[in-house]
N, C-alpha and C positions, 0 to 999 in steps of 0.2 A: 237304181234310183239316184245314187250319188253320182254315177257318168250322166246321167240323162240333166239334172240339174245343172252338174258344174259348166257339162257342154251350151245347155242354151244361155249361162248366163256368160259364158267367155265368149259365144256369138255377139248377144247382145254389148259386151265391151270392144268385141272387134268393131261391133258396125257404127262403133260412134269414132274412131280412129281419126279421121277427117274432122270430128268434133271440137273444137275447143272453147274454153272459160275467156272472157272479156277482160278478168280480172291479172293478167300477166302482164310481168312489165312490155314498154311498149316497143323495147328491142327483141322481143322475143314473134314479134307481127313481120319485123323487116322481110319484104321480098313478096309477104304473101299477097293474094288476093281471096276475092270469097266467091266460091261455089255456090250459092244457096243466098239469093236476098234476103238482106237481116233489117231488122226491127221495123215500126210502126210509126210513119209520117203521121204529126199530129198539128192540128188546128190550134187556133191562139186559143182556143176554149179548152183545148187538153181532147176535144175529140179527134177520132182517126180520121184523116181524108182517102177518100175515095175517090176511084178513076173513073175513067167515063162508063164502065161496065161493073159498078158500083163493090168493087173489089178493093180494102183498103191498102194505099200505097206502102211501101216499105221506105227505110231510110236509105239504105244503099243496093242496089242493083251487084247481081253477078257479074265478076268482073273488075269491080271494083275496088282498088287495093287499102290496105289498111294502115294507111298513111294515124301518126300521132293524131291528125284534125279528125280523120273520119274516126278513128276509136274512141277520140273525148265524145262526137258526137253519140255514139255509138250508145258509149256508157250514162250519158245523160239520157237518151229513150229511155233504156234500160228501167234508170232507176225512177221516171217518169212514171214508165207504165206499171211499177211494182206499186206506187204511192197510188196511182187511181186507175189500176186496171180498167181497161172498156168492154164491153160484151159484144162481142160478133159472133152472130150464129151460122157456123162452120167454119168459122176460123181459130188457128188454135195460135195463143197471143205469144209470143218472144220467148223465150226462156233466160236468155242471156249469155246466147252458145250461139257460137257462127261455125259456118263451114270453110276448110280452107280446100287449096288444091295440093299442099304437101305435111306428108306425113312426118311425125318427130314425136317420138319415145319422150323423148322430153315436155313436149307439151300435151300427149294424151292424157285424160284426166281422169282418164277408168283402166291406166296402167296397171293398179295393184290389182283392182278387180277381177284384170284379166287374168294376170298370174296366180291369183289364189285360185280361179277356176281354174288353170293348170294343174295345180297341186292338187284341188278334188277330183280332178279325171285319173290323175295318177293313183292318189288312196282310193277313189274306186276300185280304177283297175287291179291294185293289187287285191286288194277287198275280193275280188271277182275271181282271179285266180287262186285266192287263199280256198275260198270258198268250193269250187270245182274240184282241188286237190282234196278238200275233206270228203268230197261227195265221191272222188274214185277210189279213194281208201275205203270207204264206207260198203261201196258197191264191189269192191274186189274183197272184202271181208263178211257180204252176204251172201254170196256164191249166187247171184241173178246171172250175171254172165256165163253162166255154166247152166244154168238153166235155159239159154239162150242156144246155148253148142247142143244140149241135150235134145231142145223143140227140132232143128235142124237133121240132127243122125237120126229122129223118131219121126222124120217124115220122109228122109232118103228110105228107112227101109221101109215104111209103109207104103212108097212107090213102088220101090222093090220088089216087094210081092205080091201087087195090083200088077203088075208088070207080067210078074211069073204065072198067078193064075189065070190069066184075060190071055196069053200068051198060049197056055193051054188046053182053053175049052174047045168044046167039038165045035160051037155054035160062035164064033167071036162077035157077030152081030146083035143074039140075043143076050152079049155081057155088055153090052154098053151101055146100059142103063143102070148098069152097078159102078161101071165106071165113073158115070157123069156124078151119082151120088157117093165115092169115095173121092173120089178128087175132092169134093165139093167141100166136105167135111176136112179132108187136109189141111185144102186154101185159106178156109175162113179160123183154125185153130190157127196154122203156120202165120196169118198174117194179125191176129188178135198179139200172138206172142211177139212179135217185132213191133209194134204197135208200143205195148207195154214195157220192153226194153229199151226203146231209142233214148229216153232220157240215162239210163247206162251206159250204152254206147257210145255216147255223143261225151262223158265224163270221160270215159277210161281212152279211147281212141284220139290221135290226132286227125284232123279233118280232110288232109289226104286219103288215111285208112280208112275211117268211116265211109268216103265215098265209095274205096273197093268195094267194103262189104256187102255196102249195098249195090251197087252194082252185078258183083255175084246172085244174088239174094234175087234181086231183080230179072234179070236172066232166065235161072230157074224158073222162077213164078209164070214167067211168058207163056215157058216151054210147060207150064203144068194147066194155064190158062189154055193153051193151044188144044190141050190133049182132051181136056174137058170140052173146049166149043165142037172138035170133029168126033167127039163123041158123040155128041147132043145132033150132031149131022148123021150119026151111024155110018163112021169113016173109020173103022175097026185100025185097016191099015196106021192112018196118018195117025190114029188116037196111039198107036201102039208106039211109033216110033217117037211121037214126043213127050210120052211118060218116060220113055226111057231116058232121053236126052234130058226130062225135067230132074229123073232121080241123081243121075250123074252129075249134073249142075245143082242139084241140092247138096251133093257130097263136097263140091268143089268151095262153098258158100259154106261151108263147113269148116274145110279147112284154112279157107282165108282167114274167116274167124278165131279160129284156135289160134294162126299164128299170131296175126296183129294181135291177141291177147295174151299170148306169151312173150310180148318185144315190149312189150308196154311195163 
C-alpha cells in the first residue's frame, strides 16, 4: 500500500515537471516560452471574452515567451481572476501555473513532493522485503515445504504402482477405467497441494527457481494429464507409457524441489 501510494503520488509530481509558479523572480522565466495557453482575456466589465466559437480567449498563446511585460501581465489576470472568479461551464479557470518547454530542478515546485515519494517507495520496499523474509522464516519453521516434497514422492509412487499393476493385468483394456479414476484422484490432490503451497514457495524461492519448479511440476502434470485422456480413449499402450514418463517427471519435480530448498 505504501509502494502503490508513494508511486502515484511521485507520478503525479513528475507530470507537473513542465509546471511552474508565476510567483519566481522574473530572471528565473529568461529564455522560456509557454507550452500550454495561460490565463483568461477579460472585458472592461471583468468578464471573459470569447472567440467566434464562443470559447473564452486566453491571455497568451503557445509560444509565446515570458518576457518581464507578458508575466506582469500574466500575474495581474491571475490575481484578477482570484478577486472575482467567472463561471464557465467546462472550462476549468487558471490556476496560476504556466507551462514551459524546459525542465529545471530549480524551479519544479512539487520537488520535495517528489523526493519524499521516493523515500516512501524506498520504506515500502524495504517494508516488503522485511516482511517476505519474516514469512520464509515463518514458512521454513512450519515444515509446509516438506509437506510439499512429501505430496510430490506420494504421488511418484502412487504412479509407480498404477504403473506396475495396469502393467500386469491379463486384461490391460478392462484396467482403464481404474486408471482414468486413479490418475484422477492424483491430479486433483497433487494440484490442490501446489495450489495451497505457492504462497510458500513464492516466500522461500528466488523467481528463477520457482520457475524451474514449476516447470518441472508442469511437465509431469502433462504427461499424467496425457495418460488419463488415452485412457479415457482405451489407449492401454499410450496410457502406459505416459504414466510412466508422468511418474519419472514427478520424481524429477521432486528433486528440483528439495534442491532449490536446500540452496535457499
Amino acid at each position: 500500500m505504501i509502494v502503490a501510494i508513494a508511486l502515484t503520488v511521485g507520478v503525479l509530481a513528475a507530470a507537473m515537471a513542465y509546471q511552474i509558479s508565476l510567483d519566481l523572480p522574473n530572471d528565473d522565466y529568461e529564455g522560456l516560452v509557454l507550452t500550454a495557453a495561460a490565463g483568461l482575456l477579460l472585458d472592461e466589465s471583468g468578464e471573459p471574452e470569447l472567440d467566434e466559437k464562443g470559447r473564452p480567449s486566453p491571455v497568451l498563446e503557445v509560444g509565446d515567451p515570458l518576457t518581464p511585460e507578458n508575466l506582469d501581465v500574466l500575474r495581474t489576470n491571475r490575481d484578477a481572476l482570484a478577486d472575482n472568479p467567472p463561471a464557465i461551464a467546462g472550462y476549468r479557470i487558471p490556476t496560476g501555473k504556466i507551462r514551459v518547454q524546459k525542465f529545471s530542478f530549480a524551479r519544479w515546485g512539487q520537488k520535495w513532493t517528489f523526493a519524499a515519494a521516493v523515500i516512501g517507495m524506498l520504506l515500502g520496499a524495504g517494508l516488503v522485503r522485511a516482511s517476505a523474509s519474516r514469512q520464509a522464516v515463518a514458512h521454513r519453521e512450519s515444515g509446509k515445504s516438506e509437506d510439499l516434497l512429501a505430496a510430490l514422492s506420494a504421488a511418484q509412487v502412487q504412479l509407480g504402482e498404477l504403473l506396475e499393476q495396469s502393467s500386469a493385468a491379463a486384461d490391460r483394456h478392462a484396467q482403464m477405467p481404474h486408471v482414468v479414476a486413479r490418475l484422477s484422484e492424483v491430479g486433483v490432490d497433487l494440484q490442490a497441494n501446489f495450489v495451497e503451497h505457492l504462497a510458500v514457495l513464492r516466500s522461500l524461492l528466488a523467481t528463477g527457481t520457482m520457475a524451474e519448479v514449476m516447470e518441472a511440476y508442469a511437465v509431469a502434470e502433462r504427461s499424467l494429464n496425457r495418460a488419463r485422456s488415452t485412457a479415457v480413449d482405451n489407449d492401454p499402450r499410450e496410457s502406459l507409457a505416459s504414466l510412466a514418463a508422468a511418474a519419472a517427471q514427478m520424481g524429477d519435480a521432486r528433486d528440483r524441489l528439495a534442491k532449490a530448498l536446500a540452496a535457499e
